[in-house]
N, C-alpha and C positions, 0 to 999 in steps of 0.2 A: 470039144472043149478038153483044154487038159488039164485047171485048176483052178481053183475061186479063190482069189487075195481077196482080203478082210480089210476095207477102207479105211480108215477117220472116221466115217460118217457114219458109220456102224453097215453101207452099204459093199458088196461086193463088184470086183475088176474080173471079168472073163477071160482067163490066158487062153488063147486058142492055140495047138500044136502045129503047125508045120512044114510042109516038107520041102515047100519051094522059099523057104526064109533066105534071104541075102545070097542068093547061089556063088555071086560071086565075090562071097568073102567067109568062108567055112570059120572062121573064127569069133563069128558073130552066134550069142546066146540066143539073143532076143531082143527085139520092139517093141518101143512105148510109144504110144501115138497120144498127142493132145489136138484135138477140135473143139472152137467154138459155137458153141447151140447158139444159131442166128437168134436175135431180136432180145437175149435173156441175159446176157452177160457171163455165162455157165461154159463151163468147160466139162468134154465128153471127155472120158479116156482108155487106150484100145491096146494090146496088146498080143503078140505072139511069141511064143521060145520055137525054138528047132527040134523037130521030131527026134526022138530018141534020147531025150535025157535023162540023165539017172536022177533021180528022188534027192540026193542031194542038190547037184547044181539048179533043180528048178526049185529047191526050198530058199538056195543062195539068189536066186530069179525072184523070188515073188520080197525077199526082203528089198535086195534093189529097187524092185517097183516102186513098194511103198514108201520105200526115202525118198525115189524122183517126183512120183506124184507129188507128195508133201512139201520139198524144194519147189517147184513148178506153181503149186497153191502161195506160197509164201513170197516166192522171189520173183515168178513166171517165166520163160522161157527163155532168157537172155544171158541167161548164166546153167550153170551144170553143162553144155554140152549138148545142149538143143539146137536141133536145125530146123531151122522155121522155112515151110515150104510154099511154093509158090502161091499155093491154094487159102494158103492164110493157116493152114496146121502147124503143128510140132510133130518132131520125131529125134527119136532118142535113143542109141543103138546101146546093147549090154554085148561087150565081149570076153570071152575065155581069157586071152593074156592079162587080164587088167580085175582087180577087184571087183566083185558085183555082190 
């Protein structure tokens, strides 16, 4: 684990660190994953940044999160930049050139 983001719900996001994140695109911070808890209507949410970040860009990572989470809760994944995967998931890439 490399950091516990502080929900809405008063519950915590597990960021786990690393090493094989996006190999083929170095310019990717981090992953937000959304799944649906069969039979509940609830949505899980998963998350990884890339080994080696400095204490800033993962504090600039965990606020990202918490905005996409919160979008995803409000609007659901059809908007922000969600790719909805074959499995029935969400994923949602944070990159270096771009605001996070």
């Amino acid at each position: 684990m490399a950091f516990l983001v502080e929900m809405p719900d008063g519950g915590y996001l597990e960021v786990e660190e690393r090493d094989d994140l996006a190999p083929d695109d170095e310019a990717v911070v981090g992953v937000l994953g959304a799944s649906p808890l069969e039979g509940t209507g609830l949505i899980t949410f998963g998350a990884a940044v890339r080994t080696g970040l400095a204490e800033q860009e993962q504090d600039d990572f965990a606020d990202w999160l918490y905005d996409r989470v919160m979008m995803f809760a409000e609007l659901g994944g059809e908007i922000d930049g969600w790719l909805r995967r074959d499995d029935g998931t969400w994923e949602v890439r944070a990159y270096r050139d771009s605001p996070i």
